[in-house]
N, C-alpha and C positions, 0 to 999 in steps of 0.2 A: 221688248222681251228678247228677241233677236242680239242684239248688241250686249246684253246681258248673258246671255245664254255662252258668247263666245269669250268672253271678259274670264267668266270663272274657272274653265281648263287652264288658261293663261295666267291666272294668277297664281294657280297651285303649283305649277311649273315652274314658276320663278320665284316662292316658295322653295321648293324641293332642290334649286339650284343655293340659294342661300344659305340651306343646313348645309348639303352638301361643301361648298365653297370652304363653310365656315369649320367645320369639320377637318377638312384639308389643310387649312392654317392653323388649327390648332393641333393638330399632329405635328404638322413642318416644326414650330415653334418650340413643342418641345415630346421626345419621343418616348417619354414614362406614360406608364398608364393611369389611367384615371383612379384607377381602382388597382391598389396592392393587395394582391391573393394572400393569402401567411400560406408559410410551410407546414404543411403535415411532419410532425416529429414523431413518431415511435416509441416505445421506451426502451427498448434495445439501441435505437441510433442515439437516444439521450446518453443511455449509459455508456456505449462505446467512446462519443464527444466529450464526456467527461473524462474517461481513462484516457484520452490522448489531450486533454488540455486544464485537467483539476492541477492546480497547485499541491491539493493535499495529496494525490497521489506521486507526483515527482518530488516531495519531500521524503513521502513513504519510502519512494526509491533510492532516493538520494541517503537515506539516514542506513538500509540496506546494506549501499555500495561503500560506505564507513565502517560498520563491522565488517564485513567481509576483507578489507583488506588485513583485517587481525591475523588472518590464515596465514598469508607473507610474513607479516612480523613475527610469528612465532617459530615457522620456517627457517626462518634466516638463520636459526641455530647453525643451520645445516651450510649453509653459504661456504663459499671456498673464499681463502682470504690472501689476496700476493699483496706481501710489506717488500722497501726498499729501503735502504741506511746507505748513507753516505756521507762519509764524517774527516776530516785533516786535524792533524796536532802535529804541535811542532814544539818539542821540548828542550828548554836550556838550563834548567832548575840546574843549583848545583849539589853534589850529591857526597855523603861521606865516605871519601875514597882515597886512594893516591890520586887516581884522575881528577885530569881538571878538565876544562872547557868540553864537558860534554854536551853533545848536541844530535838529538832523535828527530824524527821527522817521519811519519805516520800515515798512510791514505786506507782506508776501509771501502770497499765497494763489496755491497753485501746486500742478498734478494732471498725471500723466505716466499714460502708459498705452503697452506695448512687446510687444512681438510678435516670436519666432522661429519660420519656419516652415523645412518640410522642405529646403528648399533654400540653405539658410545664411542668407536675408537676413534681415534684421534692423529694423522697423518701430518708430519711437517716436514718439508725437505725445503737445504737451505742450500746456495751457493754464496762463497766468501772469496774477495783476492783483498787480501793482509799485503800495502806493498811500505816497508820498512826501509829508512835511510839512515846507518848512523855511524860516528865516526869515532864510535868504542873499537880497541884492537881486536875483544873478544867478538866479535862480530864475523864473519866466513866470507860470507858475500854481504856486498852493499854498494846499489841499493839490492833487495830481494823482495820477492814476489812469493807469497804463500796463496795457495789455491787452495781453498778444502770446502768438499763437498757433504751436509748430514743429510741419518735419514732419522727419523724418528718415529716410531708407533706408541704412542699410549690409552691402552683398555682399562676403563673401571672394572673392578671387579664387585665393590661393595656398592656405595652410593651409587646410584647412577648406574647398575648393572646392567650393562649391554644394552644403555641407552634407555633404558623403561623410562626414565625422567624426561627425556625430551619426546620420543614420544607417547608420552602419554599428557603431555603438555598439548603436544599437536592435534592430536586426538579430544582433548577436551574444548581447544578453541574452535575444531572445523564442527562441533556438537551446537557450540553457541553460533557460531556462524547458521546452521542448522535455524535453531529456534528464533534468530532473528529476521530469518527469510519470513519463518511463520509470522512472527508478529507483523513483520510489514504486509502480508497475503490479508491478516485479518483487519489491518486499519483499512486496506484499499476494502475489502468488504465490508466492511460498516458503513463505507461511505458507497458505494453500491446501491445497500438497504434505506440507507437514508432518501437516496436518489429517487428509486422507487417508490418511497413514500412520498416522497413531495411530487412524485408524478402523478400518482393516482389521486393525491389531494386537489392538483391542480385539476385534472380529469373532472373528479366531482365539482370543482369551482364551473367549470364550462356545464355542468348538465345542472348543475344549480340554477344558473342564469337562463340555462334554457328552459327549465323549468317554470320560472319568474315571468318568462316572458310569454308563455303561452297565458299562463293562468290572466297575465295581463290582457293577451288579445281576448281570451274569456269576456274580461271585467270592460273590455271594450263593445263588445258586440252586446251586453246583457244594458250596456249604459243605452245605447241606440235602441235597441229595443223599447227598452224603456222613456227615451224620450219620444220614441213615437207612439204608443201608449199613453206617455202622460200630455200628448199635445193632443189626442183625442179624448182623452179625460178617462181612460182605461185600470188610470192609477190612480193612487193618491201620492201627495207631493213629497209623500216622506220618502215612499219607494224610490224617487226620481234622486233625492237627494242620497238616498242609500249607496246608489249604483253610482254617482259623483265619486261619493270621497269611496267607492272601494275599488275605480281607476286609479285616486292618485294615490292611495295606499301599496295599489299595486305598484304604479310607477318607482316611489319609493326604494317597496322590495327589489324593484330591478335595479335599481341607481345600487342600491347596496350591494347585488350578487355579482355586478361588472365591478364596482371596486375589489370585491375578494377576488374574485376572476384575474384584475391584471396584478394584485397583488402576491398571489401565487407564482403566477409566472413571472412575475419580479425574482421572487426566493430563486425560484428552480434556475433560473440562470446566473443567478449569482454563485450557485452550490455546483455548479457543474460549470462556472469559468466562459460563458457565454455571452456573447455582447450584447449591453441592453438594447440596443436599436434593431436587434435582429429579430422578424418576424415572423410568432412560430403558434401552433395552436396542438392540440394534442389531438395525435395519429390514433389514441387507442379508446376504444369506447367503455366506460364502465358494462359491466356485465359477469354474469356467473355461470362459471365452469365448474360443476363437481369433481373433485379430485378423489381418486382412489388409494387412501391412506389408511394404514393400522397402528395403532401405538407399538407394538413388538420390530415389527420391520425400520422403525423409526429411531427406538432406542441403540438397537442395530447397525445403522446409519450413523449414528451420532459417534459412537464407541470407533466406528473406522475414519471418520473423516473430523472431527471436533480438533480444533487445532489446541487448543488449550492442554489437550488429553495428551496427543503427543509432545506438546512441549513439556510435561512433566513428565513423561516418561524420558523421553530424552535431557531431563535436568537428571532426572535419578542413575541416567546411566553415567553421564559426567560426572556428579558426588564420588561414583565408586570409583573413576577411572583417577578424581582429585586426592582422592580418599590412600589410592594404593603408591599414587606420586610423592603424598605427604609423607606417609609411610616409612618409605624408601628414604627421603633426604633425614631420615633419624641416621641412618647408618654413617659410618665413617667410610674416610675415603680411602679407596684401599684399589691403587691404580701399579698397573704392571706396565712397566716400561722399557722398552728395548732400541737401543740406535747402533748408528753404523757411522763415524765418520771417515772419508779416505782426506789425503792432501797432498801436495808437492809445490816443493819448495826450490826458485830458482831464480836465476839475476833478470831474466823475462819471463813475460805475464803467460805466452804461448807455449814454453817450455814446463815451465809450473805447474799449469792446468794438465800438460799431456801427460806428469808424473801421475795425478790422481789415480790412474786404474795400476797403479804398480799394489803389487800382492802383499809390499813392505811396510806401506802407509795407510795401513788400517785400525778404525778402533772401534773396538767392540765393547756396548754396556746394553747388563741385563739387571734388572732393578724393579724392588715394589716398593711404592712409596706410601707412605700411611698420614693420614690428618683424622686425629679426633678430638673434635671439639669436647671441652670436660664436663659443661653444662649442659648444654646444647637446647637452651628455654626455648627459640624460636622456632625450631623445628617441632618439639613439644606441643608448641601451644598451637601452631600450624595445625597439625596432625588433630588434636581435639578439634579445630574450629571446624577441619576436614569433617569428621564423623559429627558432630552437631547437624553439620549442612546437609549431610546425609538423611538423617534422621528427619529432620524437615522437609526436603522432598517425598520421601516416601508417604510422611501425613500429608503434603500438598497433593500426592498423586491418589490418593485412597478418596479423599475432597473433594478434587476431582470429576473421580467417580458418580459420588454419591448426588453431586451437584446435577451433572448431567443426565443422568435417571428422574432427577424433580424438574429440571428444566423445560428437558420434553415433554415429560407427562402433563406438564401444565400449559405448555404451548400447543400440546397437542389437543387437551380438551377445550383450549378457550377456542381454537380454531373451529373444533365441533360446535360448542355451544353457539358460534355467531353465524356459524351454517343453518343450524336451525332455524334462530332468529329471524336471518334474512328470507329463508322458506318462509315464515308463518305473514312477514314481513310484505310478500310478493302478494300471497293469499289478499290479505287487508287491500293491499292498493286496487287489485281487480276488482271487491266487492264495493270498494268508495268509486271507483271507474263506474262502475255499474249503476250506482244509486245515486249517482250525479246525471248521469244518460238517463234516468227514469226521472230525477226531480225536474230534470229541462222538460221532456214531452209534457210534464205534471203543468212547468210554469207555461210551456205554450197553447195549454189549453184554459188556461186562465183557474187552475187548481192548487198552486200555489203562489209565494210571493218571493218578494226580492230577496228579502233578510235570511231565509231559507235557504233561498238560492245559493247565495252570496257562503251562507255556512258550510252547503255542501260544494261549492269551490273548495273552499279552504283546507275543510277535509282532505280532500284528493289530492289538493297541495300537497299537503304534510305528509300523507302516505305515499307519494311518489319521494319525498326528501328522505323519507326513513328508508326508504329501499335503495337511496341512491348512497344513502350513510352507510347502511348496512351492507353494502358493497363492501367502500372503501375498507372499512372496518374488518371485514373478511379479508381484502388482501391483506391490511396491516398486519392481520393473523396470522396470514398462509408468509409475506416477510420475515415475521418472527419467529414462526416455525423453523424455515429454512435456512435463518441466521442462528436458532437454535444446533440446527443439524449440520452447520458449514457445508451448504450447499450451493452457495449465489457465487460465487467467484469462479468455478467450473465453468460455467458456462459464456464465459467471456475470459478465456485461457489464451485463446488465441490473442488477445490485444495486449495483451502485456508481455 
């Protein structure tokens, strides 16, 4: 016994050095873990991962940063413009005269620089050197150098008066520029909405399963039971056979609840641009928070922040601002214009130019010029398409209205009614919790049976599913609400 006695501390010690050892080499070998933990995700860090890496949100952007550049293009009216010309001729034509063999020779250097500003007027100032070579008698000097400097101002007075036309042109593209920010705020919110739908869908896919799984270990512990029961003869063989197949039925439901499970989480990462390989489990637990909401305060809300509402209100202000630009190009063109040229003229270029400021060589024109067109259909029928458009926003913006008063009202009740629901919902599951805890004591004292049993499982299944439905179901609502009211994007301002 002796020899035996000291054999066994020894052996469990060389034992204990064997895990160990083995242990040690299989870390050395490779230093991942046995077990990958998944990441808790949020639904706020869902949503932020998606604004920093959704495709449909940098399209949104991207489709944004395309109108917006209209602003420039319409601008540019305004843009200052320097032209140069620089031109040689050299003339030998012959010409009906006593002269013969005449011969000209010509150089132009000539630089313009123009200007429109906000108020229609119209600014050109040109410099020119005329340098002329020719070898007519009637000629003074040759070659000669002509310097001459314009100025020139032209104001609309009719069409176009004091600019109304252009900006009012400005003014309606930086409007749409305006309502195209909106539109892009609302695609990123929809997809926001969406996001949180498939989160909390995926949510209920994990309490699903959890759910499955419990009721499984149930249908396990009631099977053992029961086979030690029916190996004392406590049963009959059908109970034994009952409790069989309502493990592998349960099994089943579990095989099923982890496909919807990694199925979910398949979507949600594809919808929010996330790598399949990456592993992630959801951070937030189904559950109910009552919210403190009123239909009035709601309606309220919607009328200040609904994007829809302001872009029709801001369509209806650009109609009038199109409406008064249309208007306007009816008229005729009826422009006042006034210049000033000086010059000097001399056998060099530097002499020439320093005649310019002489008091002699000035020329003075003051002039209104008129264009009217006789028919003028395209400005006509402009001008109607104008007030058409008009008239159609104002019924767009009254629509609106009326839309948005039925929208809420109706997201606001479905949200109540599934608040109820889910109350009466909770109620049910605690008396099926209850009457499942009374039917077990029942079957452990041999008062009832399997089949029973087995029903009042099921029961309590299905009323923890409706509550965990009736969850989701309520966010969907309190979603809709919120996408009702244009309220989800606020709160993720900072990321974008």
């Amino acid at each position: 016994m002796k020899p035996i006695k000291r054999f066994i501390p020894r052996a469990l010690l060389c034992i204990f050095c064997l895990l160990t050892l083995d242990t040690y080499i299989l870390s050395a070998q490779d230093s991942k873990p046995l077990f990958f933990e998944r990441q808790l995700l949020s639904l706020e860090e869902c949503i932020r991962f998606a604004l920093e890496n959704s495709f449909e949100v940098k399209l949104a952007q991207l489709d944004f940063l395309i109108v917006q550049t209209d602003k420039d293009s319409v601008a540019s009216v305004f843009d200052s413009v320097l032209s140069a010309d620089i031109n040689y001729s050299d003339d030998k034509r012959a010409l009906l005269s006593t002269l013969s063999d005449v011969h000209t020779r010509e150089n132009v250097y000539a630089v313009e620089a123009s200007k429109k500003f906000p108020t229609g007027t119209g600014l050109t100032l040109s410099f020119s050197d005329t340098r002329i070579s020719s070898n007519l008698s009637s000629v003074l000097t040759t070659p000669a150098h002509t310097a001459q400097g314009t100025l020139e101002i032209r104001q609309p007075l009719a069409r176009n008066f004091f600019g109304r036309i252009d900006r009012g042109n400005i003014s309606a593209t930086a409007i749409a520029v305006q309502n195209a920010d909106l539109s892009t705020k609302e695609r990123i919110e929809i997809l926001i909405a969406l996001i949180e739908e498939y989160y909390w869908g995926w949510a209920f896919s994990k309490k699903n399963l959890e759910i499955h799984r419990q009721i499984l270990e149930r249908a396990k512990k009631l099977q053992e039971t029961n086979r030690k029961n029916y190996d004392i003869g406590n049963i009959e063989k059908g109970d034994f056979l009952a409790s069989q197949a309502n493990v592998l039925t349960r099994k089943k439901d579990v095989f099923i609840a982890k496909d919807k499970y990694q199925r979910s989480e398949a979507n949600l990462k594809l919808l929010i641009n996330m790598d399949a390989g990456r592993s992630i489990r959801p951070g937030e637990k189904l559950g109910y928070k009552k919210l403190d909401l009123n239909l009035e305060s709601c309606i309220n809300e919607a009328f200040q922040k609904r994007r829809d509402y302001q872009q029709a209100k801001k369509k209806l202000e650009m109609r009038n601002i199109i409406l008064k630009t249309k208007g306007n190009e009816r008229w005729p063109e009826v422009d006042l214009v006034a210049s000033m040229a000086v010059n000097g003229i001399n056998g060099k270029f530097r002499k020439a130019a320093g005649k310019i400021s002489g008091e002699n060589n000035r020329d003075y024109y003051l002039g209104v010029e008129i264009s009217l067109p006789l028919e003028n259909n395209l400005a006509e029928s402009e001008f109607k398409k104008a007030l058409y458009e008009k008239e159609n926003a104002i019924l767009t913006l009254k629509d609106v209205e009326r839309r948005i008063v039925t929208e809420v009202g109706n997201a606001f009740r479905d949200y109540r009614t599934r608040e109820t629901n889910l109350t009466i919902s909770m109620k049910v599951e605690d008396l099926q919790r209850e009457k499942l805890k009374e039917e077990g004591k029942r079957f452990g004292h041999g008062r009832s049976n399997t089949k029973r049993l087995i029903d009042y499982q099921q029961d309590y299944l299905s009323a923890q599913l409706e509550v965990a439905r009736g969850i989701v179901e309520l966010e969907a609502s309190r979603i809709n609400l919120d996408r009702t009211l244009n309220v989800i994007l606020e709160r993720y301002k900072d990321v974008l």
